[in-house]
N, C-alpha and C positions, 0 to 999 in steps of 0.2 A: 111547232111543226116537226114531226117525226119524217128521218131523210130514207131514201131508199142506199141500197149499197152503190150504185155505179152515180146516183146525185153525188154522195157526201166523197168518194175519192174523185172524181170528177173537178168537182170544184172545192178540193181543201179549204176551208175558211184561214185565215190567219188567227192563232190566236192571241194575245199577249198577257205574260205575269211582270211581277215585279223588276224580276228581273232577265228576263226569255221572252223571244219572238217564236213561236213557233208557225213553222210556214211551210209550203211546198219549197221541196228541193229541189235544184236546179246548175246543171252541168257547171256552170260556173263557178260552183263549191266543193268543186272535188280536189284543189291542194290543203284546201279546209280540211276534209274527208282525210285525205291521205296522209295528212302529220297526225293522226289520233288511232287509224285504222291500220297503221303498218305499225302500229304496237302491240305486241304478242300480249302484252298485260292488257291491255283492253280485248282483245279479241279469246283471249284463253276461254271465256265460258260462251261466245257468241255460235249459231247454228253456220255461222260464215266465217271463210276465211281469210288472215292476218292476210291484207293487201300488200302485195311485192313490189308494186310499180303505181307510177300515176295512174297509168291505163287501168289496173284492175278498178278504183275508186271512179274513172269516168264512165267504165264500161256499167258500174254499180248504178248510176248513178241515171245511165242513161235507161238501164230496166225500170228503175223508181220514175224515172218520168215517163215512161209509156204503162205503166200501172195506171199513173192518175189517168191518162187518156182512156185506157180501158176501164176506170171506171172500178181498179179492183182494190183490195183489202190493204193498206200501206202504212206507213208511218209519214209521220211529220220532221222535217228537221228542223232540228233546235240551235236558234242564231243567240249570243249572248248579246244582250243590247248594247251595256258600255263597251266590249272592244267590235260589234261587229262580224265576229269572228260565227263561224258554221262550228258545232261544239260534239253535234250528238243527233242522236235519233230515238223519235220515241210514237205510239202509237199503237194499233190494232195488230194483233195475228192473225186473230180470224174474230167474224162476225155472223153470227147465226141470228139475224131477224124475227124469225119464225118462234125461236126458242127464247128470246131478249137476252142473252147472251154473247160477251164479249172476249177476248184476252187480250190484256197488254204484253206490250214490249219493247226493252228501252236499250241503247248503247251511249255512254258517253265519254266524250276527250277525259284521260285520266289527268292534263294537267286542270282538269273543274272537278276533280273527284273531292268528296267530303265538306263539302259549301251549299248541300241541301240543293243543287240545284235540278239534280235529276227527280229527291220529290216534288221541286216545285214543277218539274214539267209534266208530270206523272199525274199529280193534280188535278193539273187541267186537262188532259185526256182523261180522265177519271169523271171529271166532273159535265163535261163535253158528251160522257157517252149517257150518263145516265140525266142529263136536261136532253139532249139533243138527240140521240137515240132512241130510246123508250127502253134502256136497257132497266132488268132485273139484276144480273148477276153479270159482276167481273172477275175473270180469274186472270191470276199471273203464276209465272213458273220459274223456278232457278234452279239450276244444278246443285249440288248438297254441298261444296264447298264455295259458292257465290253469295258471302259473307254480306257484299254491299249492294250487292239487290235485292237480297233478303231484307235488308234493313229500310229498302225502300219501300215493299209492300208493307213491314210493320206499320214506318211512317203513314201509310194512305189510310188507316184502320184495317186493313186485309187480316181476314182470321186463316191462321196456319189447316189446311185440310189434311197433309200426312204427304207420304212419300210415293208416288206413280213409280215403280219398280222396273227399270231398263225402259223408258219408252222412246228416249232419243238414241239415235244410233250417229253418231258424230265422229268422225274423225279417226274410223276403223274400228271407232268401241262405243257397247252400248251404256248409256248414262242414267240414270235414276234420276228425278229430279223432285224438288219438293212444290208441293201446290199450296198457294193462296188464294179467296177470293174475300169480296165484299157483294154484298148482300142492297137494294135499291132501299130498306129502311133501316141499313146501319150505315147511312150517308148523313154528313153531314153535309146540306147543299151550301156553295158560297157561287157568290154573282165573279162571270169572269169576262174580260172583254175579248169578243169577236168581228173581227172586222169582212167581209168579203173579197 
């Protein structure tokens, strides 16, 4: 069954890997949010800003839960199953229907950085859009020195497309950033579990 855009952020499915819950986020994970999001290393290539206070992560957090009620384009948070712990975010930019086109996009706790865990969540939105979407093509984006999410689209099979020249304006300055996609028959599909 192909979802329309305000079904599937509506009612986020859970999803689960080996070792990630991914799920709708919810107010109650915002000290979660805020020990990974009030570090400038994790925040240096994100389009948002290093949260200063708890408030900024609840006020985050409370937009992300009126998304799903509206129905619009969001990410999932990523729960790590052994400690329980709210770790990250990962999920759509935007989604064009019409065109079967997607973009990911992901943030994670640097103390889970380099444990594969972000391609494992990446994966499963990867794999999510193109069974459960009716997507053709996924792109993803990273700034030119975002070393470790570059290596994340490498992980998904994403072919390097070149450099988008100043497109983001961040932070008082404009950024270049490099594009990845995959392609719906250079998937490799794998069965993954969703729960409602």
């Amino acid at each position: 069954m192909i979802l329309n855009v305000e079904e599937l952020f509506r009612h986020l499915p859970r999803i689960e890997t080996d070792h990630l819950v991914l799920r709708k986020m919810r107010r109650s994970d915002a000290r979660d949010l805020f020990a990974y999001a009030s570090n400038p290393e994790v925040t240096r290539y994100t389009m948002w800003n290093t949260h200063r206070t708890l408030r900024d992560s609840e006020l985050f957090l409370d937009a992300i839960e009126q998304r799903y009620r509206d129905g619009q384009v969001t990410n999932w948070g990523i729960e790590h199953k052994s400690s329980g712990k709210f770790i990250g975010t990962c999920g759509f930019v935007y989604w064009a229907p019409e065109h079967q086109r997607a973009e990911i996009g992901y943030a994670l706790s640097a103390d889970f950085w380099n444990q594969g865990l972000m391609s494992e969540a990446a994966n499963a939105v990867l794999q999510f859009g193109f069974q459960k979407m009716d997507l053709n093509r996924l792109e993803a984006r990273c700034n030119l020195a975002n070393t470790g999410s570059e290596r994340v689209m490498q992980k998904l099979g994403m072919t390097y497309e070149g450099v988008i020249r100043e497109q983001l304006f961040i932070r008082g300055q404009f950024e270049s950033v490099k594009l990845y996609s995959i392609l719906r028959h250079e998937v490799t599909f794998e069965p993954f579990i969703q729960k409602s």
